[in-house]
C-alpha positions, 0 to 999 in steps of 0.5 A, a space after each residue: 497416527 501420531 498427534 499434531 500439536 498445534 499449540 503456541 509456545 508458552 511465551 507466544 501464548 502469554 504475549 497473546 493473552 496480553 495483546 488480546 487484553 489490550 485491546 479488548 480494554 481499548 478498542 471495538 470488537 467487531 459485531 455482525 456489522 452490514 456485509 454489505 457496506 462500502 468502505 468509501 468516503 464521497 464527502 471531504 469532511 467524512 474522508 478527513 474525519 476517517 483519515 484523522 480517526 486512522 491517525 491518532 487509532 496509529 498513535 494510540 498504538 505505538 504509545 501501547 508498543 504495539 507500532 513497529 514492534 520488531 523494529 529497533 528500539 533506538 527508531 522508536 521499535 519494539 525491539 521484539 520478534 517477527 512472531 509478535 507483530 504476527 500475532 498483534 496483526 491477527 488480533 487486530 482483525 477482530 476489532 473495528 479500529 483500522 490505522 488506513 492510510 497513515 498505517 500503510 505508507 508506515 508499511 511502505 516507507 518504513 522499512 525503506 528508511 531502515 534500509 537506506 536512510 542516514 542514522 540521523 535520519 532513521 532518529 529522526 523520520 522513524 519514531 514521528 512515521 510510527 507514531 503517526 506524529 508525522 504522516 507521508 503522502 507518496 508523490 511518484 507517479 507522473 502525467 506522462 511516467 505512470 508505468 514507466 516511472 523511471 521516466 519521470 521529469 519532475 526536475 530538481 535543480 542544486 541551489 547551494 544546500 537546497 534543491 528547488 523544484 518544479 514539476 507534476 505528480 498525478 495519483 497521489 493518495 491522501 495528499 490532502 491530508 499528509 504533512 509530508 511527502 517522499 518525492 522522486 526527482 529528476 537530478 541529472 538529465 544527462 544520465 540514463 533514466 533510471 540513474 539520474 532520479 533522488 529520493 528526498 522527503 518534503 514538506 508539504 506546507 512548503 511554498 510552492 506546493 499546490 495539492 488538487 483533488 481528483 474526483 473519482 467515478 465513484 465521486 470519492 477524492 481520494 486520489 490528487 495532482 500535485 504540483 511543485 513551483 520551484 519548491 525548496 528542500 533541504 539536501 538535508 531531506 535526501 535519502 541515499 546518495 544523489 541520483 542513487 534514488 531508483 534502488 530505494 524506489 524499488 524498496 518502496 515499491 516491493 513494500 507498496 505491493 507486498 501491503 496491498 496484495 496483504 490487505 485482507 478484504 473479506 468478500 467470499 460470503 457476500 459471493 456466496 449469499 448473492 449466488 443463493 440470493 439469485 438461486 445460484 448455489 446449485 449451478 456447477 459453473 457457479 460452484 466452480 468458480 467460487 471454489 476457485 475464488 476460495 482457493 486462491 483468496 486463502 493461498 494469497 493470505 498464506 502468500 502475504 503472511 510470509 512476505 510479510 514475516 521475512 519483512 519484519 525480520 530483515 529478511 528478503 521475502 521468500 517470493 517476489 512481493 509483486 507476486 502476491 500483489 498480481 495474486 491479490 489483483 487477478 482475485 478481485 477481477 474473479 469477485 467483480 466479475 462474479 459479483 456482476 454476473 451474480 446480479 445479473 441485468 437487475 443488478 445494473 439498475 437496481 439500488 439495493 446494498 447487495 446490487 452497490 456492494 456489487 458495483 463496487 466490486 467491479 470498480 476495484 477489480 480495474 482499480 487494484 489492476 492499476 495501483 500500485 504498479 500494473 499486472 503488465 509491468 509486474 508480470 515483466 518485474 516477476 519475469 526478468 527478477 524472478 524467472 531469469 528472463 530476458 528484459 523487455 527490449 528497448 532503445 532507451 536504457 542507456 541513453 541519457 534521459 534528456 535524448 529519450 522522445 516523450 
């Protein structure tokens, strides 16, 4: 039988040894740490310390040349090549530094401004998101346009060269903390929904911005309303062409669900210990169903790896990212659900860390259904975008937006 070989190119391999030996000076090597601990902030001190300590690890970063490495030089980039951003994002997960929620929306938004933003804009907007000098909150969802978010009615109305505002935004991670946000708008209530919205960035210290915390079951605070009274932006701030805003969402949103369906949250062996914890290991249902969380846990990393190298590339994803981001949802329900069933009824009182952990996990497993676009619009994205069939039918597509019933 003919040999495999496995190894890196000589450069790849140089360039790991150089990462490796960045972060070995700068950052914190994993330890055996608590498989039990919860990554989730009840306090708005804690929650705003970590947020700050996640900014300025991203600013660390882009300083070393390690934050946008394959984007162009002239926005603040690299200018390198997809296979060192892999490598530098495999390294990372050995060390205890996370660049959280400035990191993700860097994801989301970043490649969206590459693709749609004016020169000057890309100058200006590109090297502040990746260093962490500027951070951005996404303000899209609405009280009454979640699912069916082409329906929003945050209305923005031209005032000379400014737009002024009013309306409610509602799920808004880290609104709390973000200098600025991108913001959908209603531009024209007389074209059909999808073609009267723009996309604008804003600043969120403008007057009439007014930013409250919503309190979560599991007392976190993640999450706020927003509301805007008659702000004022700058048409300056408007990215892509007016009402032309939804072909820009979109990117967003394929950005949004390709990070989360790629965030790696190990959980396989805390399974494993609970199921030889509660004398589990040998029961072939059991088994059966680890094995499958296994499977399909290491398929969905494959996924994200190659989503998000075509991203890096300027290419299209190999696979429609909703793909990977429903994979990574029908994952978490398996865990919750096998955490809880692991635990059994003492798990429902009991206040140990393994019984929490557990808790936690069936919280997430309806939370990640939700985020970032629920399974039911994603399956019906993944089915008209990449399967060819028919859309959902409905009567109001065509219509202008201020004739559809809400």
């Amino acid at each position: 039988m003919t040999s495999v070989d496995l190894s890196e190119p000589a450069e790849q391999d140089a360039y790991r040894a150089e990462v490796r030996a960045w972060y070995d000076a700068n950052a914190t090597l994993n330890g055996p740490g608590n498989p039990w601990a919860i990554a989730s902030h009840t306090e708005g001190d804690s929650a705003r310390q970590f947020f700050n300590s996640n900014r300025e690890w991203q600013t660390r970063l882009f300083d070393a040349g390690f934050m946008g490495i394959a984007w162009p030089e002239e926005y603040g980039g690299g200018g390198g090549e997809g296979w060192m951003a892999r490598i530098e994002r495999e390294i990372s997960r050995d060390y205890s530094e996370l660049t959280g929620f400035p990191g993700a929306t860097t994801a989301m938004l970043g490649p969206a401004l590459l693709r749609h933003a004016s020169e000057d804009q890309k100058r200006e907007y590109l090297p502040k998101l990746l260093s962490a000098e500027l951070t951005f909150c996404q303000l899209f969802s609405e009280p009454g346009a979640g699912s069916d978010l082409a329906s929003l009615a945050t209305r923005a109305e031209i005032d000379g060269d400014e737009f002024v505002v009013t309306g409610q935004k509602v799920w808004n991670s880290a609104a709390q903390y973000c200098d600025w946000g991108f913001l959908l708008v209603r531009t024209d209530p007389d074209a059909p929904k999808h073609r009267g919205i723009t996309f604008v960035l804003v600043d969120m210290s403008s007057p009439g911005i007014e930013v409250r915390p919503l309190v979560q079951m599991n007392r976190s605070a993640h999450f706020n309303e927003v509301f805007l009274s008659e702000v004022r932006i700058p048409m300056a701030n408007m990215i892509g062409e007016l009402n032309q805003g939804w072909a820009i969402t979109r990117t967003v949103l394929a950005n949004e669900a390709a990070f989360i369906g790629g965030v790696k949250v190990p959980c396989a062996d805390n399974l494993i210990e609970l199921a030889r914890r509660h004398d589990r290991l040998t029961d072939p249902i059991v088994r059966q169903n680890l094995v499958q969380f296994l499977i399909r846990d290491r398929v969905t990393t494959w996924m994200g790896e190659q989503v998000q190298q075509a991203i890096r590339r300027g290419e299209m994803p190999p696979m429609d990212p909703g793909l990977l981001k429903l994979m990574a949802t029908q994952n978490k329900v398996l865990s919750g659900n096998l955490a809880m069933e692991l635990s059994g009824p003492a798990g429902l009182v009991n206040e140990s860390e393994p019984a929490r952990w557990s808790h936690h996990e069936l919280m997430i497993r309806f939370a990640i259904s939700i985020g970032g676009g629920t399974s039911e619009v994603l399956r019906n994205n993944i089915g008209e975008r990449s399967l060819g069939l028919p859309r959902e039918p409905g009567y109001d597509k065509n219509q202008p937006w201020r004739d559809i019933p809400r």
